[in-house]
N, C-alpha and C positions, 0 to 999 in steps of 0.2 A: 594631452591633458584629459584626465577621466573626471568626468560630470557627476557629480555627485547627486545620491540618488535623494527627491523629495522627502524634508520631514513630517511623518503625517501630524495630523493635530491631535493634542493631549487634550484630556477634560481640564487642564489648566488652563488651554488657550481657549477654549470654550468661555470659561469663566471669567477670563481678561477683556474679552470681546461684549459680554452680554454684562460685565460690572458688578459682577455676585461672586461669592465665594464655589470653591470646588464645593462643598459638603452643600449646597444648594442647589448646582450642575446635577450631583450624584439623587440629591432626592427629587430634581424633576424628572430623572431618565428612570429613577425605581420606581415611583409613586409610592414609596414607603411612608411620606410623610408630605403635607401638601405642600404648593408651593402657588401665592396667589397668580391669575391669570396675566398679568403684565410682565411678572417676571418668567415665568414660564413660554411665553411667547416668546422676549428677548431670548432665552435660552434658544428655542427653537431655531430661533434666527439665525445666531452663532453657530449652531451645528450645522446649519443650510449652508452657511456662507464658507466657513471653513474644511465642511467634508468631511467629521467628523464620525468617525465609527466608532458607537459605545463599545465599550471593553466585550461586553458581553457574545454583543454581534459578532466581533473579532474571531472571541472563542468559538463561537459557533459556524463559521465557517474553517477554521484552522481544523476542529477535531469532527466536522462531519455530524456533530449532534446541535440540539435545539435545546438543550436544558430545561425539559417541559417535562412533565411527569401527567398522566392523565389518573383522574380517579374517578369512579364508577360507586355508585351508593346506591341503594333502593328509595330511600327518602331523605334529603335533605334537613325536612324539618322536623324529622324524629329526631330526641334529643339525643340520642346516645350517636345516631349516624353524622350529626350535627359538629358533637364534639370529636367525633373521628376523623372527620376533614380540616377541623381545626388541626390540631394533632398532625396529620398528614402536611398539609400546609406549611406548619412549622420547622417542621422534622424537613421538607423540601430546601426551606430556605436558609437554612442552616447549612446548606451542602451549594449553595445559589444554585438553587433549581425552583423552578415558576411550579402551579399544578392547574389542570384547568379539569374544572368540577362539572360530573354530569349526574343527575338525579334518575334514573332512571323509572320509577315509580311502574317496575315492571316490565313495561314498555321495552322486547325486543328491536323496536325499531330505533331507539335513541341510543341501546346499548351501541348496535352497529354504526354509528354516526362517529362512535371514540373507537370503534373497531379499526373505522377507513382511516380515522388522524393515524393511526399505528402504524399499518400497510403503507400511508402515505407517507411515512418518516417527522407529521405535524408532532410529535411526541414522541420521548425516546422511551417509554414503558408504559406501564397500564399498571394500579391496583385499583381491586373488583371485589366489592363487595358485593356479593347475593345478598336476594331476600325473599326467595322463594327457589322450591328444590326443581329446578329442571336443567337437561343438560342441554349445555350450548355448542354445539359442532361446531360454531364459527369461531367462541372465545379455544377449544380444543385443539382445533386447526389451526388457529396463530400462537397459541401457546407455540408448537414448534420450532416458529421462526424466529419469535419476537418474544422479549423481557417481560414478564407477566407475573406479579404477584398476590395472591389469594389472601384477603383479609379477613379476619375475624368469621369466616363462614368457609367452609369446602364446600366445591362444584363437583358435582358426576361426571367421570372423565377424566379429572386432571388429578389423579392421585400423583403424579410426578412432579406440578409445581410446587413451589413453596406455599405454606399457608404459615399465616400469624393470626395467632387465635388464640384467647382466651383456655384455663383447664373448667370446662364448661361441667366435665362431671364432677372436678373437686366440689366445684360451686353450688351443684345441687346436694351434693354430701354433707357440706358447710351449713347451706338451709336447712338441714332433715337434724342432723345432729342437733342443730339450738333450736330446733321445737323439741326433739326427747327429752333431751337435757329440761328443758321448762315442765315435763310433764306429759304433752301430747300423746295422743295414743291412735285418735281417731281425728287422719288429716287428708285434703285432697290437693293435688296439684293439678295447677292452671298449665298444660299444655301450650307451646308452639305452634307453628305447622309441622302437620305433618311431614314424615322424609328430611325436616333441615336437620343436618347434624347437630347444631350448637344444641337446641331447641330439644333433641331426644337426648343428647349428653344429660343437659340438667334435669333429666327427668330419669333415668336414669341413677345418675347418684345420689338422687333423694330418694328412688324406692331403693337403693339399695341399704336405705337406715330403714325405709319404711316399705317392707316387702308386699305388705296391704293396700296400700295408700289410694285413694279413691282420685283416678285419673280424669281428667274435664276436658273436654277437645278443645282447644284456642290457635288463634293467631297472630300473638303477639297485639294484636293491637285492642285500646279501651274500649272501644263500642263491644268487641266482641266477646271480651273480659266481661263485662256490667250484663249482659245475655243471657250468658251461660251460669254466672254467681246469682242470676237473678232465679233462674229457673232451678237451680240447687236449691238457694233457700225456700223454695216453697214445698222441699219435702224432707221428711222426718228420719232419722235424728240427722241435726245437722254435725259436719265436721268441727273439730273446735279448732284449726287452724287450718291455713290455707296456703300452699303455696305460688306464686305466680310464676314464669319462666321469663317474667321481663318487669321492668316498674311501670308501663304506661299499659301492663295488664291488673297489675298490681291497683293501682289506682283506680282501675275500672272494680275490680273487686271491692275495695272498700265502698267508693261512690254506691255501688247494688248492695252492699251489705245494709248500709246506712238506712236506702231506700225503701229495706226491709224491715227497717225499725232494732236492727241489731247493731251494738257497739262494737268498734274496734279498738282495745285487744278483749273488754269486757268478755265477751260473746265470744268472736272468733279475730285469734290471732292470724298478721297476712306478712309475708316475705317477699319482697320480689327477687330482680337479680338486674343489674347496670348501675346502679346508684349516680344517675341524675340527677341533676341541681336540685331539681323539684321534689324529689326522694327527703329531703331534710325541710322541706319547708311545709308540707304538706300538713294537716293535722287529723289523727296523730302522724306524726314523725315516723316515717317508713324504714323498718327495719330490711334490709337489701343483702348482697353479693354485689362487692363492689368491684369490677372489672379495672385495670390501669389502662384504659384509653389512651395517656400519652405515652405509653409502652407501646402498646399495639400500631400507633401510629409510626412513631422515632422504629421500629425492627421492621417494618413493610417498607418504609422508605428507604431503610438501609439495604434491605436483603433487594430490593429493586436496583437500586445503585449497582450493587455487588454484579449481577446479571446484567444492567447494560457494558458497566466495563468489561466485558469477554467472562469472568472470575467466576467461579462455581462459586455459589448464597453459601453462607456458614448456615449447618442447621439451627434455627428457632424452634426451644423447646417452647412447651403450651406456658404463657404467661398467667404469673400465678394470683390469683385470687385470692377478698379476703373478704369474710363476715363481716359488716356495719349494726349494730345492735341500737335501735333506736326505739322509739314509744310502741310502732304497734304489734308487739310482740309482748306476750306474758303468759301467767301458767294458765291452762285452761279453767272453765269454771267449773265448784265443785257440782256432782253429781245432783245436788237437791239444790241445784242455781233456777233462777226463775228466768234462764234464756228463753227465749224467744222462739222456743223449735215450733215447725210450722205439725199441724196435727195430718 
């Protein structure tokens, strides 16, 4: 007589045991959706008691992975990296795969913290966003062995992995064009850091409408935007538009423009490039380069996929961009205009 082998327990018995439905069992073991502390608890119960292995777990011991995807950002709370995690996030759990988020605000030593989950198999790939140009021997070094996708920014060194990014110079081309087009003639662009690719792209295909164009050193971020716009307007003749390589430079420009006693688009017209929530709310209304976010996010997570499954990534081409035409943008002022140039 052959013994027949134990049936393990189902999330049905689960839910028989602790007196809730399955789609209750299912959203206390996701946390997709809450579940009060009582009932949560009996659930627990029921899994203790029964021995119960989420589906999940199951999977991840049959196929040798963790279903975790790690992502790497320079700042969380800038809004464009903000919404790229969203993004990311999404585009993950569409595929049931978890992401566990690290901010790295620079900080080589927190990058190498999602280095070791890699090495360590806590995660079955990595997207990495840069935010500043240096190279990483350790991110280069495990490129090698392990699934690694480059988002919205290239790193020194890894011209071999995949990157999903943004056509960062269509996008400075797009700005330069709708200032001609209004009129513009005499304009300056708000520089990146220096060395980041995205950041010389857009600078780039705007001097390529405006071969001239009066270049301003930046870093992407508002303090350093409002500094640099501040110390231009206090010398003669001013630009009559201005373009930014990002909107939370952009903003910093108008805030210094303002300070200056000069209107936006009166005075001097301002473009940025991300189109951020805050980009249309702002007054006036920011005209931008609007980048698809949940594009760049849904092709990094795919093309990561693609390389944990063994599978050479399908190439991603550069995701296309588009001009948002909003208030602060207009034709320059006439010649015999009573702007505001500093003497």
């Amino acid at each position: 007589m052959t013994s027949e082998r134990p049936r393990s327990a189902t999330i049905k018995d689960v839910a028989r045991v602790a007196q809730v439905s399955m789609t209750t069992v299912s959203h206390a073991l996701s946390a997709k959706r809450p579940v009060n502390a009582e009932t949560a608890e009996r659930i627990q119960a029921a899994i203790d008691a029964l021995g119960y292995v989420p589906h999940s777990a199951a999977r991840t011991l049959q196929a040798g992975k963790t279903f975790m995807l790690g992502l790497v950002v320079p700042d969380v709370s800038d809004p464009f990296f903000g919404r790229l995690a969203v993004a990311v996030e999404r585009a993950a759990d569409e595929n049931d795969y978890g992401v566990v988020l690290s901010s790295s605000n620079g900080a080589p030593a927190r990058d190498a913290r999602y280095f070791n989950l890699l090495r360590s198999r806590s995660i079955d790939g990595l997207i990495y966003v840069a935010g500043a140009l240096r190279r990483d021997n350790q991110l280069a070094e495990l490129a090698r062995s392990f699934p690694i996708v480059l988002a919205d920014e290239w790193v020194e060194g890894l011209d071999g992995i995949p990157l999903v990014a943004s056509d960062n110079r269509e996008g400075g081309r797009l700005a330069g064009e709708h200032l001609r087009d209004l009129g513009h003639r005499s304009v300056a662009v708000l520089a990146g850091p220096r060395g980041l690719r995205s950041a010389e792209e857009r600078v780039a295909g705007f001097c390529a409408v405006f071969p001239h164009a009066e270049v301003l050193s930046g870093d992407f971020s508002e303090e350093t935007a409002f500094s640099r716009t501040a110390e231009r307007a206090a010398r003669h003749p001013l630009p009559t538009a201005i373009f930014a390589s990002n909107d939370l430079a952009a903003f910093g420009v108008v805030d210094a423009l303002g300070a200056a006693g000069l209107a936006v688009p009166t005075d001097v017209s301002v473009v940025g490039f991300d189109d951020v929530a805050l980009a249309r709310r702002i007054s006036p209304a920011l005209t931008t380069v609007r980048q698809d976010v949940d594009e760049i996010g849904r092709q990094a997570v795919q093309t990561l996929l693609e390389l944990v499954a063994g599978d050479a990534p399908s190439p991603v081409p550069p995701c296309p961009v588009e001009l948002v035409v909003r208030a602060s943008t207009a034709p320059p002022p006439p010649p015999s205009s009573t702007r505001k140039d500093r003497p």
